[in-house]
MOPAC internal coordinates of N, CA, C and O (Angstrom, degrees):
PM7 1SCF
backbone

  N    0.0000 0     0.00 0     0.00 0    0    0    0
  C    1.4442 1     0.00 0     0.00 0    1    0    0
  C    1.5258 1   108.42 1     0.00 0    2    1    0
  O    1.2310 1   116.89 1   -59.51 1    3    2    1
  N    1.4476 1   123.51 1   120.49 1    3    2    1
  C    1.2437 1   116.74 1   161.88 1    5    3    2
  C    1.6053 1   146.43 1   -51.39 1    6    5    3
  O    1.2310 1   109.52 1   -25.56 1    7    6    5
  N    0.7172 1   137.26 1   154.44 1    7    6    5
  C    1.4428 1   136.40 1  -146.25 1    9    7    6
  C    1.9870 1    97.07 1   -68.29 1   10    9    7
  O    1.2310 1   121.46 1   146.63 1   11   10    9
  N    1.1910 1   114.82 1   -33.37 1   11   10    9
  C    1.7494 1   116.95 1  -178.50 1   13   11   10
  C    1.5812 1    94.71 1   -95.65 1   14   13   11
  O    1.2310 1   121.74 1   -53.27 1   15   14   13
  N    1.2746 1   114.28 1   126.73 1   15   14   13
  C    1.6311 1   140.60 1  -148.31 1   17   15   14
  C    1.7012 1    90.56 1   -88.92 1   18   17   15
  O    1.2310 1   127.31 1   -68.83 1   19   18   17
  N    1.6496 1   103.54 1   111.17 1   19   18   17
  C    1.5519 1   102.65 1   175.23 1   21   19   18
  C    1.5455 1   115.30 1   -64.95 1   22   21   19
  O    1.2310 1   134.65 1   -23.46 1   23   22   21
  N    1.6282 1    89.27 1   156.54 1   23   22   21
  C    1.9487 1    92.13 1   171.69 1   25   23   22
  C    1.0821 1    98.98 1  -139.34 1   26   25   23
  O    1.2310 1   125.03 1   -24.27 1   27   26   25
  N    1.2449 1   107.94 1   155.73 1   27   26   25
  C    1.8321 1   126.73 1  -176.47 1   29   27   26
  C    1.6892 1   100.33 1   -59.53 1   30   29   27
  O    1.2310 1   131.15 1   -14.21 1   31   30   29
  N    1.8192 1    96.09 1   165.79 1   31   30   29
  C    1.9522 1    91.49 1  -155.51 1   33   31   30
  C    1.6569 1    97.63 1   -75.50 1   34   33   31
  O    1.2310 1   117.96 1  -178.63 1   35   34   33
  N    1.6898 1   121.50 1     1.37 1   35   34   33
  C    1.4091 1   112.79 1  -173.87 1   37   35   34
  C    1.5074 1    97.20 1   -76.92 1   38   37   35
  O    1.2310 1   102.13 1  -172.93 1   39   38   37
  N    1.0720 1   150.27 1     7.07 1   39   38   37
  C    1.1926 1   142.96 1  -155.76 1   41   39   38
  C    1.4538 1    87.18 1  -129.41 1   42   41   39
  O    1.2310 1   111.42 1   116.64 1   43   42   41
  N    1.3696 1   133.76 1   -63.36 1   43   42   41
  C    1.4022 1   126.81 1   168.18 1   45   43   42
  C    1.8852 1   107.98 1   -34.56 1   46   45   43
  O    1.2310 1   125.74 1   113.36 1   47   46   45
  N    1.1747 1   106.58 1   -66.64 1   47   46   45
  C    1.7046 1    92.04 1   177.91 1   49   47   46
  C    1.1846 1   121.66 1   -52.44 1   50   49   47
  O    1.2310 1   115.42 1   160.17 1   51   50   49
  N    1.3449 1   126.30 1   -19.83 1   51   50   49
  C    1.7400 1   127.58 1  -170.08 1   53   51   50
  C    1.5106 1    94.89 1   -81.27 1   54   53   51
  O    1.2310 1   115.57 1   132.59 1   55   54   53
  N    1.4048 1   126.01 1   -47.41 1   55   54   53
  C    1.5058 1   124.35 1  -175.83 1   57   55   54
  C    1.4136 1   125.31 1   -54.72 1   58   57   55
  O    1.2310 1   124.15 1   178.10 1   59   58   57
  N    1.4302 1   109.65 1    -1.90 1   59   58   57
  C    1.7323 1   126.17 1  -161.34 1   61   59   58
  C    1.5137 1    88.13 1   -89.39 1   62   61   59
  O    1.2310 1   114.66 1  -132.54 1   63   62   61
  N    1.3044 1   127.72 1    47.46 1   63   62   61
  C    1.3068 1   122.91 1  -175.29 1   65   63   62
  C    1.6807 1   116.31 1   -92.44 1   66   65   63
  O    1.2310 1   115.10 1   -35.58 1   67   66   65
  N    1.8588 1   126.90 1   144.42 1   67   66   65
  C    1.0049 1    87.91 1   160.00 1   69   67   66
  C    1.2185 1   124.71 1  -114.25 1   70   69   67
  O    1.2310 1   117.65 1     1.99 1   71   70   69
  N    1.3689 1   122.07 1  -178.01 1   71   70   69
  C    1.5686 1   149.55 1  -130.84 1   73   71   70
  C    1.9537 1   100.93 1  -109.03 1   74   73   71
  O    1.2310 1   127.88 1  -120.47 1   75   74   73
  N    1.4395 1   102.44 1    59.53 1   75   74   73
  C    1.6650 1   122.03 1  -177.25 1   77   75   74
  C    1.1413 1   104.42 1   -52.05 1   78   77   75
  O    1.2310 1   112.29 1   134.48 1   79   78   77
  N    1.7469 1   132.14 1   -45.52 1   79   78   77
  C    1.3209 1   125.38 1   177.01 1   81   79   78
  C    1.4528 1   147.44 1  -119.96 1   82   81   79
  O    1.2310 1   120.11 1  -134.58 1   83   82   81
  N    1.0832 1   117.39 1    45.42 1   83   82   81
  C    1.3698 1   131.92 1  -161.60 1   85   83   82
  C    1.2355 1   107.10 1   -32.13 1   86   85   83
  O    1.2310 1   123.63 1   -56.92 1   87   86   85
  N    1.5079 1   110.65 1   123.08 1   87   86   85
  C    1.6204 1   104.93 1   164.60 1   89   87   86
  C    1.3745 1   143.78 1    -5.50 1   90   89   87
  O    1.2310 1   127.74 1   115.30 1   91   90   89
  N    1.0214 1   102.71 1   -64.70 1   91   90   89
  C    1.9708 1   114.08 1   168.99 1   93   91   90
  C    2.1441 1   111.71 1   -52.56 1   94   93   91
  O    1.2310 1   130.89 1   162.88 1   95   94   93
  N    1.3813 1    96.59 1   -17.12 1   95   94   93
  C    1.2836 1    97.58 1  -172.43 1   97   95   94
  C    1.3466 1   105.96 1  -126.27 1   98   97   95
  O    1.2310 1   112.86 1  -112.21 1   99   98   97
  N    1.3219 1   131.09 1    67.79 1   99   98   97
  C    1.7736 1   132.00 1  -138.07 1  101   99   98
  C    1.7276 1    90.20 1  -106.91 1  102  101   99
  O    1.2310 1   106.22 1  -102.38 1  103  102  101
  N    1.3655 1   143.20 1    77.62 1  103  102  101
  C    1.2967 1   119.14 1   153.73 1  105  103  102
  C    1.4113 1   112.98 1    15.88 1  106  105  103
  O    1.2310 1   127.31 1   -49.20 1  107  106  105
  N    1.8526 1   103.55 1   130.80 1  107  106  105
  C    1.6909 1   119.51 1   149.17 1  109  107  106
  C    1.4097 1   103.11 1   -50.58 1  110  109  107
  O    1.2310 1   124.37 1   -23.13 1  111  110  109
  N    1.7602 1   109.23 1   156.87 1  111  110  109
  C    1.6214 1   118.17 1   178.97 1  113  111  110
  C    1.5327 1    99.64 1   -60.81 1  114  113  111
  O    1.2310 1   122.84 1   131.40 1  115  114  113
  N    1.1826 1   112.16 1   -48.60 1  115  114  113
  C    1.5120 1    93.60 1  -164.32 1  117  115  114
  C    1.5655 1   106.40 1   -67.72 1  118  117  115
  O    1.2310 1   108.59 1   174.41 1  119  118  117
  N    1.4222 1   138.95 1    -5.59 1  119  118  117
  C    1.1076 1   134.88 1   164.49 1  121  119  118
  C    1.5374 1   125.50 1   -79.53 1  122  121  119
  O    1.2310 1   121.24 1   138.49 1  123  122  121
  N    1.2752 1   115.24 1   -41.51 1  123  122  121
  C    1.8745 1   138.03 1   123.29 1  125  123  122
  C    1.6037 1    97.14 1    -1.82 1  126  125  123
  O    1.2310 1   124.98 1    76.23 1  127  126  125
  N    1.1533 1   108.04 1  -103.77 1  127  126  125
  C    1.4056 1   109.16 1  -159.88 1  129  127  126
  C    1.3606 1   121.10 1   -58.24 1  130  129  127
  O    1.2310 1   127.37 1   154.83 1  131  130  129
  N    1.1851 1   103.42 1   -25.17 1  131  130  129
  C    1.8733 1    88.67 1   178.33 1  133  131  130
  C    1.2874 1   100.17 1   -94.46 1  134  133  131
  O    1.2310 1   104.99 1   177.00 1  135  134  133
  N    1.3491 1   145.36 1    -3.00 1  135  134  133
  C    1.8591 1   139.28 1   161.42 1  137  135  134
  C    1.5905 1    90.45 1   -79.96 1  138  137  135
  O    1.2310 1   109.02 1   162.98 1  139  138  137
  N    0.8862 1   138.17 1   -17.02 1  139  138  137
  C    1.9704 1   124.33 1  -170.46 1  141  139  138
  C    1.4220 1    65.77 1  -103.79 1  142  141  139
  O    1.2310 1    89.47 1    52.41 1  143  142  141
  N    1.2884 1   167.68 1  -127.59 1  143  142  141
  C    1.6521 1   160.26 1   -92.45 1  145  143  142
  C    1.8026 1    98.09 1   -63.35 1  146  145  143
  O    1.2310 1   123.05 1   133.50 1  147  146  145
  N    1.1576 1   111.76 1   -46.50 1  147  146  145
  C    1.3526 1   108.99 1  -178.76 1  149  147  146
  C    1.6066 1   113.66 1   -56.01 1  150  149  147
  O    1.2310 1   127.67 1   121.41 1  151  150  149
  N    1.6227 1   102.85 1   -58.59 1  151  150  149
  C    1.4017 1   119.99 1   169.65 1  153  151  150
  C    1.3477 1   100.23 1   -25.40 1  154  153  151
  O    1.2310 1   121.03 1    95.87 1  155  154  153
  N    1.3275 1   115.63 1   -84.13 1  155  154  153
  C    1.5128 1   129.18 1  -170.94 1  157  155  154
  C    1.7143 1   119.57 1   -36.49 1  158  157  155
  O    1.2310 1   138.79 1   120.47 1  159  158  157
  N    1.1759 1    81.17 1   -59.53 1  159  158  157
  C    1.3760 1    86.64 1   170.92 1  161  159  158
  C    2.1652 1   129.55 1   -62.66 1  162  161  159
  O    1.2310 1   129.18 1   165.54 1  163  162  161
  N    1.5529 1    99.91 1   -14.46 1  163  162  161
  C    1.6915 1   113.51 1   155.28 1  165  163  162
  C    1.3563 1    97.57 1   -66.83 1  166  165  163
  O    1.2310 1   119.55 1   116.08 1  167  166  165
  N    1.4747 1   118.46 1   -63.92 1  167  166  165
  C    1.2289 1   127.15 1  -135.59 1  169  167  166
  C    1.7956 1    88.19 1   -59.90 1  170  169  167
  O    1.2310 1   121.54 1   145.96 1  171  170  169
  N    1.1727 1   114.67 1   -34.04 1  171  170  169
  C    1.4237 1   124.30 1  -173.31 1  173  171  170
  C    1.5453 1   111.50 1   -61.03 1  174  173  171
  O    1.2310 1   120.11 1   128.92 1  175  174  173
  N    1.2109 1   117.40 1   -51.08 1  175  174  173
  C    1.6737 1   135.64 1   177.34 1  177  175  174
  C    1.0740 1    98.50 1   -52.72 1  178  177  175
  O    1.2310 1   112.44 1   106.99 1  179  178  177
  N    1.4648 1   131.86 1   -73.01 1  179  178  177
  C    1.4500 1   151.83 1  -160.91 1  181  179  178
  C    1.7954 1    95.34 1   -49.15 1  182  181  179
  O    1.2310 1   135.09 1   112.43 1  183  182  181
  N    1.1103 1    88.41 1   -67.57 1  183  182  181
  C    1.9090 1    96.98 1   177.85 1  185  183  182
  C    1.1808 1   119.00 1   -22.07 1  186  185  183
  O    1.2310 1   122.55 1    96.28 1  187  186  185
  N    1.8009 1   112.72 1   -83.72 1  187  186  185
  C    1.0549 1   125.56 1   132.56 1  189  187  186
  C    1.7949 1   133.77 1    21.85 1  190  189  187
  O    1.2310 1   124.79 1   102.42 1  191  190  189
  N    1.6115 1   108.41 1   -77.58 1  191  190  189
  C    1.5415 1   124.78 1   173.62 1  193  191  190
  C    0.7788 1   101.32 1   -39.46 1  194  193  191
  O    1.2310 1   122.24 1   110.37 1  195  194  193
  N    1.9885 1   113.32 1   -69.63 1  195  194  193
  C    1.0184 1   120.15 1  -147.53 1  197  195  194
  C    1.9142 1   117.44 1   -92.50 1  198  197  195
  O    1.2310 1   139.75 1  -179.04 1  199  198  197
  N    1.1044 1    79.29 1     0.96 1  199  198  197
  C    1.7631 1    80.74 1   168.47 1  201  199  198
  C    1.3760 1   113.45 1  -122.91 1  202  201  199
  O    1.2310 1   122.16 1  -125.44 1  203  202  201
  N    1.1825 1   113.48 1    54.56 1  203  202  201
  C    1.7835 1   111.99 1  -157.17 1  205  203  202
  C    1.8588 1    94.11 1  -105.38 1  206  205  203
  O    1.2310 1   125.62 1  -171.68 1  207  206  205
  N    1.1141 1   106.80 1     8.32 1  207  206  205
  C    2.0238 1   110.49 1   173.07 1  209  207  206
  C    1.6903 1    83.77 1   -80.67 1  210  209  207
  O    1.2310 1   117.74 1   108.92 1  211  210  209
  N    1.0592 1   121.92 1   -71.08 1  211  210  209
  C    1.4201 1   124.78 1  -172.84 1  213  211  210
  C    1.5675 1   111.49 1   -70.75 1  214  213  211
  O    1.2310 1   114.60 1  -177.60 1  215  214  213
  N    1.4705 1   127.83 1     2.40 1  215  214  213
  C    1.6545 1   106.00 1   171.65 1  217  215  214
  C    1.6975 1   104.09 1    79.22 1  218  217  215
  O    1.2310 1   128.18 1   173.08 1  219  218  217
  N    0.9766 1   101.85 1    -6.92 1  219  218  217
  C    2.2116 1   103.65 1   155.16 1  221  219  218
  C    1.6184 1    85.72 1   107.38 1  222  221  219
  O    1.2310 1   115.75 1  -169.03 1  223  222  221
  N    1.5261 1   125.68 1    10.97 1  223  222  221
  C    1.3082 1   120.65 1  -166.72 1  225  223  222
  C    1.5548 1   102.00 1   -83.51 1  226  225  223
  O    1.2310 1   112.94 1   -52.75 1  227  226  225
  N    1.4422 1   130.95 1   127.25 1  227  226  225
  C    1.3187 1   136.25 1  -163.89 1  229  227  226
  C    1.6804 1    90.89 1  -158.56 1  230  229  227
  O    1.2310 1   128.52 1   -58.25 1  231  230  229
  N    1.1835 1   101.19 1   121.75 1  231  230  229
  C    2.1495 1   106.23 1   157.77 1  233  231  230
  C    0.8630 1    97.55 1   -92.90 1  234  233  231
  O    1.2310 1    92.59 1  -145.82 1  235  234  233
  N    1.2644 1   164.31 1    34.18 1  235  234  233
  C    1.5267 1   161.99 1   149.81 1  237  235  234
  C    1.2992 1   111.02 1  -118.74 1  238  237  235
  O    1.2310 1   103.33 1  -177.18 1  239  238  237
  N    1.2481 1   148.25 1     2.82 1  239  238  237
  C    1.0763 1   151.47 1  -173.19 1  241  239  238
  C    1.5682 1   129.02 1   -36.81 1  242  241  239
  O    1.2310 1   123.48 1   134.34 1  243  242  241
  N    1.3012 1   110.93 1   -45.66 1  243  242  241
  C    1.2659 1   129.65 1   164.59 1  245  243  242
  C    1.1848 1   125.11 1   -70.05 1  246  245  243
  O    1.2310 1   116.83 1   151.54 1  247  246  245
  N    1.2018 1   123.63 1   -28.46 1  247  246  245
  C    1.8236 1   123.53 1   131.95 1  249  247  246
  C    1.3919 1   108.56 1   -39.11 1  250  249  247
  O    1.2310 1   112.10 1    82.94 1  251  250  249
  N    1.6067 1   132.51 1   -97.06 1  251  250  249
  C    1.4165 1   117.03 1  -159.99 1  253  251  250
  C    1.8389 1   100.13 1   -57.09 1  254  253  251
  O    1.2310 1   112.27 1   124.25 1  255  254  253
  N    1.2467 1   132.20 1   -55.75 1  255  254  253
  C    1.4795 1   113.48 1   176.61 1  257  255  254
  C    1.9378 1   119.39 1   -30.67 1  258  257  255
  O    1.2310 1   119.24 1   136.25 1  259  258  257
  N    0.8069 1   119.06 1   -43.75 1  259  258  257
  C    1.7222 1   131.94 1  -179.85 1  261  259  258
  C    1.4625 1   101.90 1   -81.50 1  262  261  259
  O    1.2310 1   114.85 1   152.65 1  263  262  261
  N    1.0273 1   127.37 1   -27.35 1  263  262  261
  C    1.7480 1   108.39 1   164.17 1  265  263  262
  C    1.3788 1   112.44 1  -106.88 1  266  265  263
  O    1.2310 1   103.30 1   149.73 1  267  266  265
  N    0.7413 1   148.30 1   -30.27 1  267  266  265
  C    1.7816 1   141.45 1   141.71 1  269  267  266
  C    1.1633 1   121.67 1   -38.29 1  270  269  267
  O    1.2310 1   120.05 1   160.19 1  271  270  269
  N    1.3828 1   117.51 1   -19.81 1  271  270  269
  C    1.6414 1   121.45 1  -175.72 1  273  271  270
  C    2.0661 1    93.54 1  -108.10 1  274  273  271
  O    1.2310 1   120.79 1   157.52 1  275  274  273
  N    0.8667 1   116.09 1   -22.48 1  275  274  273
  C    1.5454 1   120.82 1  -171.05 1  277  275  274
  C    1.6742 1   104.76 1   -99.16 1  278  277  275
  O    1.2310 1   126.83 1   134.66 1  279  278  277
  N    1.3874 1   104.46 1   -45.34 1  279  278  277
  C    1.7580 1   114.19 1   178.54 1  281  279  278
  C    1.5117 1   116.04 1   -72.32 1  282  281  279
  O    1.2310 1   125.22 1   131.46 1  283  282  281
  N    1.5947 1   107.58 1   -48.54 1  283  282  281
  C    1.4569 1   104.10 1  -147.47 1  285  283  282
  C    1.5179 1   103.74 1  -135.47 1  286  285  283
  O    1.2310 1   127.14 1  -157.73 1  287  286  285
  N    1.2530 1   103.87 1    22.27 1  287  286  285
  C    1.7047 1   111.77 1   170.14 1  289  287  286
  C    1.5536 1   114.43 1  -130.59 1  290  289  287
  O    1.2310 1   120.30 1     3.64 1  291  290  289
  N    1.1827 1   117.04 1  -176.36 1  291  290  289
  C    1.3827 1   113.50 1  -167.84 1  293  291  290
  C    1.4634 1    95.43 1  -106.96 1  294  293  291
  O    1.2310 1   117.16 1  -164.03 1  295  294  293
  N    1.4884 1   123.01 1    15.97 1  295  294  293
  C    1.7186 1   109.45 1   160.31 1  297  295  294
  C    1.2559 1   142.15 1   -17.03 1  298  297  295
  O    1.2310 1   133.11 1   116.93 1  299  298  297
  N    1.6143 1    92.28 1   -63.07 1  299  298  297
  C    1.9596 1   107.97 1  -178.60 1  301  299  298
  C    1.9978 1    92.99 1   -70.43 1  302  301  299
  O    1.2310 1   114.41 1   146.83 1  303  302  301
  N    0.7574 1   128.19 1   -33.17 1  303  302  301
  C    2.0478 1   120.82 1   170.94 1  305  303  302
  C    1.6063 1   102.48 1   -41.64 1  306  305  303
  O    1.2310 1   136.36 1   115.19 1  307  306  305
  N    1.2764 1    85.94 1   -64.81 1  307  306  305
  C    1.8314 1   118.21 1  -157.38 1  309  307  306
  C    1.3202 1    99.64 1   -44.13 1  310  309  307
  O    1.2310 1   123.31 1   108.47 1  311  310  309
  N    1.7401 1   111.27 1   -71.53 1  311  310  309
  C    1.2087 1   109.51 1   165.10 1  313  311  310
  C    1.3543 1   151.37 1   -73.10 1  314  313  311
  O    1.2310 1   117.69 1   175.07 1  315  314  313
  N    1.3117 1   122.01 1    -4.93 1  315  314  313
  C    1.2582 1   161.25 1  -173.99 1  317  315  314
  C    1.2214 1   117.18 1    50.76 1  318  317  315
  O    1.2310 1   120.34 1  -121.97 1  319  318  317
  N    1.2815 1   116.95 1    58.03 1  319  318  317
  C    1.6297 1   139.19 1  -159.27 1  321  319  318
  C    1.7407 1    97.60 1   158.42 1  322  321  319
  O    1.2310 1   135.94 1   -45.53 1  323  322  321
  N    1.7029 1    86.74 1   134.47 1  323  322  321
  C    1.7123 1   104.09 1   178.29 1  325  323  322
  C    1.5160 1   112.71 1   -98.53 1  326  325  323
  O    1.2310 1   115.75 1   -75.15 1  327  326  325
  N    1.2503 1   125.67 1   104.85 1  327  326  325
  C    1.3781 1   144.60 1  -171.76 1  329  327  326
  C    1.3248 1   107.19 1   -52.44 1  330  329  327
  O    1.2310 1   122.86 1   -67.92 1  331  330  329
  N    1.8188 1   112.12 1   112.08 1  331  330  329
  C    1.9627 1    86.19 1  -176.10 1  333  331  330
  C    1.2229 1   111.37 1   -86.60 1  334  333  331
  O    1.2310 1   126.75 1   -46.02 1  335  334  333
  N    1.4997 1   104.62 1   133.98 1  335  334  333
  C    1.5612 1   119.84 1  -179.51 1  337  335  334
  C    1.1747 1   135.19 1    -9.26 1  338  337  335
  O    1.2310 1   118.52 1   140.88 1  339  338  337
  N    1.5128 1   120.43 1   -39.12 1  339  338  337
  C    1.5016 1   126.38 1  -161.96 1  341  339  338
  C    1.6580 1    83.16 1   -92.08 1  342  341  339
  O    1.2310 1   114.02 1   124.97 1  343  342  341
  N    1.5787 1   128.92 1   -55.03 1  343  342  341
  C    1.4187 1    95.65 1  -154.48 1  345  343  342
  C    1.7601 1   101.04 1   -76.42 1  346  345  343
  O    1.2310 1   115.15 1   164.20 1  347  346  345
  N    1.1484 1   126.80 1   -15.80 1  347  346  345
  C    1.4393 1   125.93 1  -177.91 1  349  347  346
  C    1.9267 1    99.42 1   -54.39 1  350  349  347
  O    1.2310 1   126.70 1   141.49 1  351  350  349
  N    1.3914 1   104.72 1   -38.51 1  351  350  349
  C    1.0940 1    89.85 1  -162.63 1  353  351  350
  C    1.4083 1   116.91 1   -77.87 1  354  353  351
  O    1.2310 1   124.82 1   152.52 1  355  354  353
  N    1.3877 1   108.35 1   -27.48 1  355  354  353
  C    1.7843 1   133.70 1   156.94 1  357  355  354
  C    1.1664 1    84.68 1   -34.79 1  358  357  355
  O    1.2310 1   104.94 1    85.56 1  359  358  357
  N    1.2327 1   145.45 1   -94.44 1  359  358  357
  C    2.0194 1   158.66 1  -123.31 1  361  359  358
  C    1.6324 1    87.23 1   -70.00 1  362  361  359
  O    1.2310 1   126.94 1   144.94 1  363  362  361
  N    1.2011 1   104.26 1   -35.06 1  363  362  361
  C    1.9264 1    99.28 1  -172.45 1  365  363  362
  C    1.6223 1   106.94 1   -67.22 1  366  365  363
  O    1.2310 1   121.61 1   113.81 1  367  366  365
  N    1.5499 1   114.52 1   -66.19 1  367  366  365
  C    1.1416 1   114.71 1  -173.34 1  369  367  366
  C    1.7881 1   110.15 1   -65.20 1  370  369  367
  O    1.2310 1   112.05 1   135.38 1  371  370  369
  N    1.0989 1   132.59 1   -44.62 1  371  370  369
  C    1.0784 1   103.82 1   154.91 1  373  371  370
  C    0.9868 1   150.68 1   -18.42 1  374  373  371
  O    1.2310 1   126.48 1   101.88 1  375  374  373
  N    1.8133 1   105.14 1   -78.12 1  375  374  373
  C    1.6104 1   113.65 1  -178.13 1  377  375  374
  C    1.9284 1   107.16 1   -64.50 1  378  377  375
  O    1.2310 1   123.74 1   146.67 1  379  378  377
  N    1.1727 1   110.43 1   -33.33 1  379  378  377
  C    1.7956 1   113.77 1   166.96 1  381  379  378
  C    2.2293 1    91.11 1   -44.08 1  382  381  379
  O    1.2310 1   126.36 1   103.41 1  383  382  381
  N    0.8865 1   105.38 1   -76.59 1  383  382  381
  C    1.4880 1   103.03 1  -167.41 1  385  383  382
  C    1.5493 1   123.04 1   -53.15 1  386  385  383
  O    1.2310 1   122.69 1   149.62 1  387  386  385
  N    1.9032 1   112.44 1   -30.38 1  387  386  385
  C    0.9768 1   125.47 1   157.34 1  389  387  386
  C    1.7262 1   130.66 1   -41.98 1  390  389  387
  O    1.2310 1   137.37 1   117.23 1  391  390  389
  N    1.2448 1    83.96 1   -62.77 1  391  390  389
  C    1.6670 1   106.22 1   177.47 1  393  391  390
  C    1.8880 1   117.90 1   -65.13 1  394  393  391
  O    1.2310 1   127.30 1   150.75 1  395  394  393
  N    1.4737 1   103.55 1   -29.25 1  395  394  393
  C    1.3749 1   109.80 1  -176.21 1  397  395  394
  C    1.6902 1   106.35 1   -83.02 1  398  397  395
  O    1.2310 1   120.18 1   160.76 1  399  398  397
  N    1.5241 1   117.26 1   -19.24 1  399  398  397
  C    1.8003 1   122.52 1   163.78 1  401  399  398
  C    1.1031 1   117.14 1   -50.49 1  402  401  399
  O    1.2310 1   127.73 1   109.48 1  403  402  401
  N    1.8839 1   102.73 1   -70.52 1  403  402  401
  C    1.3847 1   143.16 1  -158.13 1  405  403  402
  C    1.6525 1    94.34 1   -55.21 1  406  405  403
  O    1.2310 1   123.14 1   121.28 1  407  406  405
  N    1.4482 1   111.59 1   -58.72 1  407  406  405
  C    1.7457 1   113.50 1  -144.27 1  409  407  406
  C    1.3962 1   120.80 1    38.67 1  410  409  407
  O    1.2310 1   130.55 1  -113.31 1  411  410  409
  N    1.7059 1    97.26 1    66.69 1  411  410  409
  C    1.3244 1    83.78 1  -174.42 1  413  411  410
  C    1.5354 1   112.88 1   -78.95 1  414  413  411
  O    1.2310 1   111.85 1    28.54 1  415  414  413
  N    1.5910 1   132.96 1  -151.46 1  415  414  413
  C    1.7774 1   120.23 1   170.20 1  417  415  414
  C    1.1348 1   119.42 1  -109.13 1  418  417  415
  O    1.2310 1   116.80 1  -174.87 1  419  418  417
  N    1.7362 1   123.70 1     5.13 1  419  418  417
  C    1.2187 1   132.90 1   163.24 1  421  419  418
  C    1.4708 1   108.79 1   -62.97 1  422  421  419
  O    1.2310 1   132.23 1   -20.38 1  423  422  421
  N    1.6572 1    93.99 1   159.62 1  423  422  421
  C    2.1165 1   101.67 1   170.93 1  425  423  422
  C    1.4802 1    92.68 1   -65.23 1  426  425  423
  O    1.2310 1   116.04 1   -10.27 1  427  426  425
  N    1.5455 1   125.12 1   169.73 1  427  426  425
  C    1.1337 1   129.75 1   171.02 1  429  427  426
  C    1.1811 1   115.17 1   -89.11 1  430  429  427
  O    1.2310 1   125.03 1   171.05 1  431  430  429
  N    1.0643 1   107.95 1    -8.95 1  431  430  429
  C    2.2593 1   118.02 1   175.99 1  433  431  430
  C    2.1482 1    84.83 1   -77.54 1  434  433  431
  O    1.2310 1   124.18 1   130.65 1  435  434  433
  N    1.3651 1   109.59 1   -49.35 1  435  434  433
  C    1.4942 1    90.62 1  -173.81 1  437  435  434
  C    1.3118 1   139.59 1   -50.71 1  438  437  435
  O    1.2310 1   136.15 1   136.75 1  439  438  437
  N    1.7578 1    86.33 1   -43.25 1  439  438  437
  C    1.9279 1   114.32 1  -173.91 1  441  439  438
  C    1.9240 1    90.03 1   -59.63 1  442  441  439
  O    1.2310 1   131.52 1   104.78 1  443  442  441
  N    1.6182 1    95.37 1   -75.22 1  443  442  441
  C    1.6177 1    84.59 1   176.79 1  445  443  442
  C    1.3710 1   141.11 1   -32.97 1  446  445  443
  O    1.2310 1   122.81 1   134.59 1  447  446  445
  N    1.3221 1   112.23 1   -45.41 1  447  446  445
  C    1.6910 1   113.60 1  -176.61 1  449  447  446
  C    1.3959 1   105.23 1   -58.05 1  450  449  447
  O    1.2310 1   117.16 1   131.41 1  451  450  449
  N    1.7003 1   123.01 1   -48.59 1  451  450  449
  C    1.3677 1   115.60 1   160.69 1  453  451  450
  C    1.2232 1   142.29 1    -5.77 1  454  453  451
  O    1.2310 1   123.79 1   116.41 1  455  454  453
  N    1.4739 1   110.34 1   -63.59 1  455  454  453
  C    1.2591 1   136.96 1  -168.90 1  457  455  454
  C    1.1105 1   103.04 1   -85.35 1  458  457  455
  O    1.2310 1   113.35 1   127.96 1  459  458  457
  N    1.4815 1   130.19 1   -52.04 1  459  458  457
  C    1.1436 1   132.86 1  -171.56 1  461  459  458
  C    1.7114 1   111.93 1   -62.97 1  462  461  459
  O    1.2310 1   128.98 1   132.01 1  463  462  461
  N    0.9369 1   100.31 1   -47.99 1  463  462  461
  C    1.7353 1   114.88 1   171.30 1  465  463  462
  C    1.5955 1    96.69 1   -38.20 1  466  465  463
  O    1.2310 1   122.73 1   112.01 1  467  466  465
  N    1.1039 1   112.38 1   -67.99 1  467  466  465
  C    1.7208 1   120.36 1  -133.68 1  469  467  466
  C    1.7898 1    78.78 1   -99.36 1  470  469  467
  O    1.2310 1   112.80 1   173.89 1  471  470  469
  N    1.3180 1   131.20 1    -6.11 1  471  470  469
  C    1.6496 1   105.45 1   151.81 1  473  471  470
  C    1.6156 1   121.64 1  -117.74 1  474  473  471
  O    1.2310 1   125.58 1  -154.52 1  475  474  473
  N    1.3118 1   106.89 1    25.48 1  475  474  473
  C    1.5453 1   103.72 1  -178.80 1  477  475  474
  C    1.7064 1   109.05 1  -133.29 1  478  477  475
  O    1.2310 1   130.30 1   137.31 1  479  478  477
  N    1.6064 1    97.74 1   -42.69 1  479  478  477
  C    1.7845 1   103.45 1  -173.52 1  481  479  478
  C    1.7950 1   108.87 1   -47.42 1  482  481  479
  O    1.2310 1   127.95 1   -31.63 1  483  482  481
  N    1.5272 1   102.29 1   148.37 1  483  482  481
  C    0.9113 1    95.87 1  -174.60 1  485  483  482
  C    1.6176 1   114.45 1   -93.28 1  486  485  483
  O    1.2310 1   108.56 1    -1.62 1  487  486  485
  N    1.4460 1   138.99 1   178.38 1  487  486  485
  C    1.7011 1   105.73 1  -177.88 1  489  487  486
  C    1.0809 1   107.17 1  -122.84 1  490  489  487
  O    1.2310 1   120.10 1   180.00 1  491  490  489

């Protein structure tokens, strides 16, 4: 196996994405956060598909969420900086544990994009 970790060809077709925000043209935050809530909320669907033997049930989740959101979405655009994986995936399980205290009345793609915005975007 080569040193960059293969993925099945459904993941090659998901990457055929296009490229809505090029750096030089970085969305306002408040435009930021609700494309990272949307994001999230794919990343959620996608999950889902692909774990649909189990009903979208995954304890690792925030692993495939953090490379689908880093690999095969326009995140690193969005934010204008590419989040490295491990702490993105830290920010996931967190704010998942955050949000499950709080209850706050936002969607949880919202509460998250928040956070995520205001610790990753670049300014």
């Amino acid at each position: 196996m080569s040193a960059e970790r293969q993925r099945p060809d459904a993941f090659d077709a998901m990457r055929q994405t296009v490229d809505r925000f090029p750096s030089e043209r970085r969305p306002p935050v408040e435009d930021r956060t609700r494309k990272v809530s949307d994001l999230l909320h794919e990343a959620g669907e996608t999950h889902h598909v692909v774990y649909r033997i189990t009903d979208g049930a995954d304890d690792d989740w925030a692993s495939f969420y953090a490379d689908w959101l880093t690999e095969l979405s326009e995140l690193p655009q969005v934010l204008g900086v590419t989040p490295v994986r491990s702490e993105l995936v830290y920010w996931l399980v967190r704010l998942d544990k955050e949000y499950a205290e709080r209850k706050p009345s936002q969607h949880w793609e919202d509460y998250y994009a928040e956070r995520l915005v205001e610790r990753f975007a670049a300014t």
